[in-house]
C-alpha positions as protocol buffer text, in pm:
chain_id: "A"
residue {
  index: 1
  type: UNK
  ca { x: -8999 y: 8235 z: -1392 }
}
residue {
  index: 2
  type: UNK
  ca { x: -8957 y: 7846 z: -1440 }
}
residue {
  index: 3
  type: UNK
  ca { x: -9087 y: 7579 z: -1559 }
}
residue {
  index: 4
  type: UNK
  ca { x: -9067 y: 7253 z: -1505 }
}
residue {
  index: 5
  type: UNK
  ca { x: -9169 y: 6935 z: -1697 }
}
residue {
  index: 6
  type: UNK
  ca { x: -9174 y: 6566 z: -1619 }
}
residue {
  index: 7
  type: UNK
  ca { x: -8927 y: 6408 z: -1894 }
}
residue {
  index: 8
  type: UNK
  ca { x: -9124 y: 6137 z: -2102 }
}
residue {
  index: 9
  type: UNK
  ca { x: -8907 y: 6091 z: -2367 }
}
residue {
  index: 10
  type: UNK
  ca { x: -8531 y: 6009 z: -2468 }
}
residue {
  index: 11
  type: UNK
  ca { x: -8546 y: 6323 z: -2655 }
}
residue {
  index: 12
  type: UNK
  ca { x: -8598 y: 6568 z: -2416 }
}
residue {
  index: 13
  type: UNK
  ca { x: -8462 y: 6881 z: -2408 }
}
residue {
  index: 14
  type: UNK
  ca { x: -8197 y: 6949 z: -2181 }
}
residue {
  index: 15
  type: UNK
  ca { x: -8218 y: 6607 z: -2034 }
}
residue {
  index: 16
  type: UNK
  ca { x: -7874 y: 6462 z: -2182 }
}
residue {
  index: 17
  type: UNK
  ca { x: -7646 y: 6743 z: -2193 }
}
residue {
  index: 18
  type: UNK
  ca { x: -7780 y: 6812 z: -1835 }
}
residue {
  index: 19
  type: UNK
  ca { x: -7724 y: 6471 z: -1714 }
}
residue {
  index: 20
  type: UNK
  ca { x: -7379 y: 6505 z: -1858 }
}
residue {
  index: 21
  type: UNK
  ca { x: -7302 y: 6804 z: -1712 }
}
residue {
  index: 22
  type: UNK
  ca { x: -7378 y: 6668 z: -1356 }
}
residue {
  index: 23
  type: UNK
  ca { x: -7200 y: 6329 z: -1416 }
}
residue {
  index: 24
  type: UNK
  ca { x: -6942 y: 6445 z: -1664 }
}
residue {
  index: 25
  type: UNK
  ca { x: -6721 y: 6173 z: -1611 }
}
residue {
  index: 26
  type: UNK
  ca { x: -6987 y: 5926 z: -1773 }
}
residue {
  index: 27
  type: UNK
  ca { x: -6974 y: 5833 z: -2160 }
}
residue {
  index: 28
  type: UNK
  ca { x: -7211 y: 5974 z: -2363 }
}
residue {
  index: 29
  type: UNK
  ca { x: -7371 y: 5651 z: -2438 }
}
residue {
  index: 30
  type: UNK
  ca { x: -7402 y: 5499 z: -2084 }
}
residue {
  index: 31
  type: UNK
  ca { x: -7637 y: 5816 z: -2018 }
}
residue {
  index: 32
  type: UNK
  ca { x: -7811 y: 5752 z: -2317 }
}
residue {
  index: 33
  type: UNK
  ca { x: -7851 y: 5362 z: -2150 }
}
residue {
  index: 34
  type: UNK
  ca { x: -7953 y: 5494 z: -1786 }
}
residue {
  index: 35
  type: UNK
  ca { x: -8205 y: 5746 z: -1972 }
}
residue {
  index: 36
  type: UNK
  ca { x: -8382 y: 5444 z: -2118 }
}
residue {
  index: 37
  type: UNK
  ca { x: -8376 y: 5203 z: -1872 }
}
residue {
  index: 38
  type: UNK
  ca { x: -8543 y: 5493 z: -1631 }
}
residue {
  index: 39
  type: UNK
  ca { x: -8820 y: 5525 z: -1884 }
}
residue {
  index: 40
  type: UNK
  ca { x: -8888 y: 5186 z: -1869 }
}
residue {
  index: 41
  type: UNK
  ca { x: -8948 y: 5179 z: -1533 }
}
residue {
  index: 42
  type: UNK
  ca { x: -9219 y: 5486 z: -1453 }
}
residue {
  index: 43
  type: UNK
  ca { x: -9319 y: 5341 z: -1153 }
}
residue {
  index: 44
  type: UNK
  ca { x: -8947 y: 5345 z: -1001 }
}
residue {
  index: 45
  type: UNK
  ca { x: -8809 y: 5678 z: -1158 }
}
residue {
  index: 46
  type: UNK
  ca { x: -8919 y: 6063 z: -1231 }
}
residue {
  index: 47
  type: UNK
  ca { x: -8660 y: 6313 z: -1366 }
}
residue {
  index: 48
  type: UNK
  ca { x: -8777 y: 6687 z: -1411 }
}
residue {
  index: 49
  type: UNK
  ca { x: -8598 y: 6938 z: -1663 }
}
residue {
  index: 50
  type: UNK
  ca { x: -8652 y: 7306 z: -1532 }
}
residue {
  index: 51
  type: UNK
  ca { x: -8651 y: 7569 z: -1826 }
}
residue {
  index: 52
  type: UNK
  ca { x: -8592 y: 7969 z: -1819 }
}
residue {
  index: 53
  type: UNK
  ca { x: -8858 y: 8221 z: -1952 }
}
residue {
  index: 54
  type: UNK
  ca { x: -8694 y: 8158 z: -2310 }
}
residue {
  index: 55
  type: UNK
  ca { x: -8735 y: 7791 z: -2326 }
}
residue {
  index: 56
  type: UNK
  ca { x: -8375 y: 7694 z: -2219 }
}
residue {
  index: 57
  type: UNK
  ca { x: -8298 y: 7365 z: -1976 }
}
residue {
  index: 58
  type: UNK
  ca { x: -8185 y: 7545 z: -1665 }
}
residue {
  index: 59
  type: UNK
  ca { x: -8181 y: 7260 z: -1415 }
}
residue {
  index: 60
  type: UNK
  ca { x: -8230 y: 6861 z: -1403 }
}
residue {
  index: 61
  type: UNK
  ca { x: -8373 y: 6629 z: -1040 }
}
residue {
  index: 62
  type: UNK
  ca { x: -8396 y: 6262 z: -1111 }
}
residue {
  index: 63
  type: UNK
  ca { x: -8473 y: 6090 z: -833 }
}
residue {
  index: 64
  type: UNK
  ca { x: -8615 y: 5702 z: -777 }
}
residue {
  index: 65
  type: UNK
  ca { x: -8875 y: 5541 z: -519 }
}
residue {
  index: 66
  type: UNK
  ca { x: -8595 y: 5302 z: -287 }
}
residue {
  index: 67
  type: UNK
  ca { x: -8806 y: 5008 z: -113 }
}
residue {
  index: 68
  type: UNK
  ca { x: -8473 y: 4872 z: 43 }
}
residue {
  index: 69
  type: UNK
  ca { x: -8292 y: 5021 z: 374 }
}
residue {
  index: 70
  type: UNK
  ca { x: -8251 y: 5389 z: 265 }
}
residue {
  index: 71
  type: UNK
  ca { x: -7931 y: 5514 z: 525 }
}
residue {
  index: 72
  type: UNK
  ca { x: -8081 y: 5721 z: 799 }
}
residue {
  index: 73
  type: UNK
  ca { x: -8416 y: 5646 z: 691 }
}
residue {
  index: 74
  type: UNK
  ca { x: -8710 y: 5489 z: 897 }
}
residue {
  index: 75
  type: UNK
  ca { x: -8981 y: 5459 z: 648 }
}
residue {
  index: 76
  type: UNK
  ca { x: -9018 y: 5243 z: 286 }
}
residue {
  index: 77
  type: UNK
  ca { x: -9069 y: 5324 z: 5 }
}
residue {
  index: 78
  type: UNK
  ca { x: -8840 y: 5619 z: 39 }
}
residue {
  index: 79
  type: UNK
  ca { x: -8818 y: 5882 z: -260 }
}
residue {
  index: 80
  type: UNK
  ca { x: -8409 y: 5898 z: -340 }
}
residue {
  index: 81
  type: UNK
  ca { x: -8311 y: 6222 z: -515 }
}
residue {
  index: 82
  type: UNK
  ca { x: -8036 y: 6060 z: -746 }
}
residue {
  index: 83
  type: UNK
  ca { x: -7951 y: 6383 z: -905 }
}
residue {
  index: 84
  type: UNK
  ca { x: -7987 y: 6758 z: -908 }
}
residue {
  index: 85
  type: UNK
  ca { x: -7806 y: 7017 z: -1095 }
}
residue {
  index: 86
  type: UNK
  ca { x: -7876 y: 7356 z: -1230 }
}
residue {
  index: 87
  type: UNK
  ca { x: -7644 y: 7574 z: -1470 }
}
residue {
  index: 88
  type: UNK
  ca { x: -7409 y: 7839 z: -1301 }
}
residue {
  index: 89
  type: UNK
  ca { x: -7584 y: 8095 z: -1450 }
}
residue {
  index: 90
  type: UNK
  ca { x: -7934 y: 8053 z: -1289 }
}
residue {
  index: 91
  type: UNK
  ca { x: -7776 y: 7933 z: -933 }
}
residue {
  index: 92
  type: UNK
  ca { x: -7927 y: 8080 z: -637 }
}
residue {
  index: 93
  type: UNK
  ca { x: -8244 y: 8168 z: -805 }
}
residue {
  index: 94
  type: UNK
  ca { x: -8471 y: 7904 z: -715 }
}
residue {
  index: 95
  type: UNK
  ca { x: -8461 y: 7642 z: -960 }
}
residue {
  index: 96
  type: UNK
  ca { x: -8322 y: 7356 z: -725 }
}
residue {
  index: 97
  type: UNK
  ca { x: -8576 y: 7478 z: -454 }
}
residue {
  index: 98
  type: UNK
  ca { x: -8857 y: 7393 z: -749 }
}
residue {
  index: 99
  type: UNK
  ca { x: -8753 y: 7068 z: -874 }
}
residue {
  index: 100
  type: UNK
  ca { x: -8699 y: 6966 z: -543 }
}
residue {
  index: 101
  type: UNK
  ca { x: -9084 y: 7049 z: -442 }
}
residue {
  index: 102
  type: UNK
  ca { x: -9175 y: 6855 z: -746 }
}
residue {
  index: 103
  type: UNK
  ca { x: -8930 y: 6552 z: -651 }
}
residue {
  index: 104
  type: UNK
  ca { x: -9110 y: 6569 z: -307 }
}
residue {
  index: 105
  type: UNK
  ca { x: -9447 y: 6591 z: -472 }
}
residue {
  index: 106
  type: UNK
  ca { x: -9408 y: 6294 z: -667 }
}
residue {
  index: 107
  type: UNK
  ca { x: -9290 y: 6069 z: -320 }
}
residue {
  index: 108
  type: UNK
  ca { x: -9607 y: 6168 z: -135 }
}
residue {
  index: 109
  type: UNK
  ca { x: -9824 y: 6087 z: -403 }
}
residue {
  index: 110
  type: UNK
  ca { x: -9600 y: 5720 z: -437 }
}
residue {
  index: 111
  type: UNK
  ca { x: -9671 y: 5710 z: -55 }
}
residue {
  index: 112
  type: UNK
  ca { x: -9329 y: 5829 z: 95 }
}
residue {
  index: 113
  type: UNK
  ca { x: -9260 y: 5997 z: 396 }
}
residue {
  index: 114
  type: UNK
  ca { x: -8944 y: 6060 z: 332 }
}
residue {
  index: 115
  type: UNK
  ca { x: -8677 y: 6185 z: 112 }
}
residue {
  index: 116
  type: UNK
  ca { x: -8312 y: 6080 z: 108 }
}
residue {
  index: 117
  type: UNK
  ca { x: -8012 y: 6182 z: -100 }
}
residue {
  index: 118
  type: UNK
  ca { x: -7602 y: 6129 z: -71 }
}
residue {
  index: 119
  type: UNK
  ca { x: -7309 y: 6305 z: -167 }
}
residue {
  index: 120
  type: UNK
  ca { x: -6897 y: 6242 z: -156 }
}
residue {
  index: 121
  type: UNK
  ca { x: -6739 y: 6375 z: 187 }
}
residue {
  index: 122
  type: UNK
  ca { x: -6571 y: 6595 z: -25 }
}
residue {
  index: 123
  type: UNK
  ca { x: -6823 y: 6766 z: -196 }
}
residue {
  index: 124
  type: UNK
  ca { x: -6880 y: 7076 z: 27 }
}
residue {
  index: 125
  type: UNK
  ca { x: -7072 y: 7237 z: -263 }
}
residue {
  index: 126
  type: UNK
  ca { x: -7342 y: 6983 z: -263 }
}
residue {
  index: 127
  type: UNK
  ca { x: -7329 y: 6925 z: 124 }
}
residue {
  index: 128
  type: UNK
  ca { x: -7431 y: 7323 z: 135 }
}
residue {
  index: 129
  type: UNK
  ca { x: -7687 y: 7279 z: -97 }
}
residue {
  index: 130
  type: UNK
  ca { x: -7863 y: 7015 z: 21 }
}
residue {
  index: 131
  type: UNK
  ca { x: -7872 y: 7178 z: 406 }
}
residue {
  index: 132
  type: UNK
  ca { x: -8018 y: 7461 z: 162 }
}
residue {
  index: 133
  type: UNK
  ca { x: -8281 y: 7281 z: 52 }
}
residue {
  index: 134
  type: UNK
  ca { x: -8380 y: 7136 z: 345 }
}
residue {
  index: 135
  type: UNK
  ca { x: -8184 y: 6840 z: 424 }
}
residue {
  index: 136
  type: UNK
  ca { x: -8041 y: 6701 z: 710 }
}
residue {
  index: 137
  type: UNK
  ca { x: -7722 y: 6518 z: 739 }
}
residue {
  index: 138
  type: UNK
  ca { x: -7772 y: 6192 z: 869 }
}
residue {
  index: 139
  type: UNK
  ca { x: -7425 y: 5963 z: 887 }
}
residue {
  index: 140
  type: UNK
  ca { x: -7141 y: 5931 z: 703 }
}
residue {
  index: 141
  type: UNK
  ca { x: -6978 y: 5627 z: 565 }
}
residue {
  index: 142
  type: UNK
  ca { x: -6651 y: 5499 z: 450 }
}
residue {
  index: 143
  type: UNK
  ca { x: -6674 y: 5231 z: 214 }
}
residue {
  index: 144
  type: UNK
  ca { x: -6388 y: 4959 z: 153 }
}
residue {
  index: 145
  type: UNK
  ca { x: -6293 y: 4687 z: -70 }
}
residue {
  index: 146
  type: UNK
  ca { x: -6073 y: 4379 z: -65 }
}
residue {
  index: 147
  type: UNK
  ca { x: -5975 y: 4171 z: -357 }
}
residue {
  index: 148
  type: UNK
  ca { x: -6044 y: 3798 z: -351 }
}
């Protein structure tokens, strides 16, 4: 069994080292930014910590509420799953299938009718899950730059 809590504070547990083990490329210190500046803004963000039977972080959604064209979207607001991860160990038993219910739960209470998330074209891991969980691929993109 899970469970799952909303994260209210800075110091939650399992939110950081979580968060860094999803984005591990990120100093310690800009999570520790984007952590606060979500809390700030309740209205715009939720991010759920999932823990084991034994009290342990096991998995981590953060998602926001996008009012601006959402790719393959037709509706606004639009709840954007910014983030899911859950530790190797408890893969495959649930946990992102829970924190995604509670992700959705929070955008139909905010009004949404939708739920949107993105990945690298090269991420078949995350591709797979999100089919998994119920997603649908909608387009893919190439971005580009120019200097000026």
């Amino acid at each position: 069994m899970f469970r799952i809590q909303t994260c209210r504070s800075s110091r939650q547990p399992g939110w950081l080292p979580l968060r860094q083990a999803l984005w591990p490329h990120a100093p310690e210190h800009e999570h520790r930014d984007d952590i606060e500046q979500q809390l700030k803004a309740p209205q715009r963000y939720i991010n759920f910590v999932a823990y084991d039977a034994q009290g342990q972080p096991v998995g981590l959604a953060e998602a926001s509420l996008r009012n601006d064209y959402v790719n393959g979207t037709d509706s606004s607001p639009v709840v954007y799953l910014e983030g899911i991860y859950v530790v190797p160990q408890q893969r495959r038993h649930g946990v992102a299938a829970r924190l995604i219910e509670q992700v959705a739960q929070w955008g139909r209470d905010n009004g949404c009718t939708e739920m949107a998330s993105d990945t690298g074209l090269d991420n078949l891991v995350s591709q797979a899950t999100h089919k998994a969980l119920g997603f649908e691929e909608t387009e893919r993109v190439v971005y580009f730059k120019r200097p000026l």
